[in-house]
C-alpha positions in Angstrom: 120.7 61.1 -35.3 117.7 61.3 -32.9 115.1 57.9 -32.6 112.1 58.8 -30.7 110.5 55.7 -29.5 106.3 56.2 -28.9 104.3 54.3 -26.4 101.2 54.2 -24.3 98.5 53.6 -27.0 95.9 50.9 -26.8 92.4 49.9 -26.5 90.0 52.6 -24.5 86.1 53.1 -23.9 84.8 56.6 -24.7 85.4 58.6 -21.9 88.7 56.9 -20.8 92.3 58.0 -20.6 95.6 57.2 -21.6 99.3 58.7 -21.4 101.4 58.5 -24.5 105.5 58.5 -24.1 107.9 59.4 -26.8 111.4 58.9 -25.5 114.3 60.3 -27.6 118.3 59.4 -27.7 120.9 60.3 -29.8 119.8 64.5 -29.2 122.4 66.9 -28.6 121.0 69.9 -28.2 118.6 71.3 -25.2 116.7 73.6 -28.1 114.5 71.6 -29.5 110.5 71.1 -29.7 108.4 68.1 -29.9 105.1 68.2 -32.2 102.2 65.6 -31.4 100.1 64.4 -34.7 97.4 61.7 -35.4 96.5 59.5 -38.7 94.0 58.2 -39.5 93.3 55.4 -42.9 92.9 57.9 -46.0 93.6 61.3 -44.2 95.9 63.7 -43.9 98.3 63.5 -40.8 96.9 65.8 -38.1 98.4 68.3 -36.0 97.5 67.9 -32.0 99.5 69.6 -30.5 103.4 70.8 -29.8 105.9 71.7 -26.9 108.8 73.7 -27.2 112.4 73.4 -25.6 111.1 76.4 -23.0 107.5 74.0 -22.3 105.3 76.7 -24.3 102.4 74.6 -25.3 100.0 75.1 -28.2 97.0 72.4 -28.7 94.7 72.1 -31.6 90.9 73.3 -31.0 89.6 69.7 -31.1 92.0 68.4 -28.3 92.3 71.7 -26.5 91.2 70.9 -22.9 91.2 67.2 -22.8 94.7 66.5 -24.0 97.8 68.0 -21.7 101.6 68.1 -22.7 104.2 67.5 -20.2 107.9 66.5 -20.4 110.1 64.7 -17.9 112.6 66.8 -15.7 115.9 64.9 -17.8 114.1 66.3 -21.1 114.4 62.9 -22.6 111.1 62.0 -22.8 107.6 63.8 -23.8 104.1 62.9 -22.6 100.8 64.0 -24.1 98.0 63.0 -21.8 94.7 62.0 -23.5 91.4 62.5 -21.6 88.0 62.2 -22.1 88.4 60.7 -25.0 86.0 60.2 -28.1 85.7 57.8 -30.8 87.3 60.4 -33.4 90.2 60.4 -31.3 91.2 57.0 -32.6 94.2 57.3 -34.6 98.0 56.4 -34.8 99.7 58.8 -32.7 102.9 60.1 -34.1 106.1 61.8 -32.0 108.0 64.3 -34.0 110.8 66.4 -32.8 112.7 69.7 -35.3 114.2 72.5 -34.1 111.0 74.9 -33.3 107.2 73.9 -32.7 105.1 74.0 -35.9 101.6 73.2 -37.0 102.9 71.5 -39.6 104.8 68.1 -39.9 106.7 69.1 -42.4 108.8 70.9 -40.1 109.7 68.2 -37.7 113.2 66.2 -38.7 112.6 63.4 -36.6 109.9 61.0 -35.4 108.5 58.2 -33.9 107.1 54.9 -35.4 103.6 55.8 -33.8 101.6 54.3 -31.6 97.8 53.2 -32.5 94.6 54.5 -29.9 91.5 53.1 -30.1 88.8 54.6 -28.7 85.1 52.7 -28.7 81.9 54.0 -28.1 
């Protein structure tokens, strides 16, 4: 059984940064990709992006650019690095890790408890 375990979120003007963490235990194998989405009150979660067990990256168009993926050398743990961020980027950010990287969180067998970002104007 995997936990992923999300942190980094908080409270940041437009324009700011922050660097969200999803740490993961309890994984066996080396193959696996991690999937970033967002949620908002009344939507739809939302893909923003994923990273794969060889550190391909794929980013959805309204992050591309201003939100970066990266992963620790032990493999444990996954960042996604949020710049320049807007007010529609508020959201709670959720971890997810499954076997390949997908678009769709459906496709993801584990994941985080998320982590809220607030982002004022």
């Amino acid at each position: 059984q995997v936990t992923l375990v999300e942190s980094g979120g908080g409270l940041v003007q437009a324009g700011g940064s922050l660097r969200l963490s999803c740490a993961a235990s309890g994984r066996t194998s080396i193959s696996y990709a991690t999937g970033w989405f967002r949620q908002t009150p009344g939507k739809e979660r939302e893909f923003v992006a994923t990273i794969s067990w060889n550190g391909s990256t794929r980013y959805a168009d309204s992050v591309k650019g201003r939100f970066t993926l990266s992963r620790d050398n032990t493999k444990t743990t996954d960042y996604l690095q949020l710049s320049d961020l807007k007010p529609e980027d508020s959201a709670v950010y959720y971890c997810a890790q499954g076997t390949s990287p997908s678009l769709y969180s459906s496709l993801y067998d584990y994941w985080g408890q998320g982590t809220r970002v607030t982002v004022s104007s």
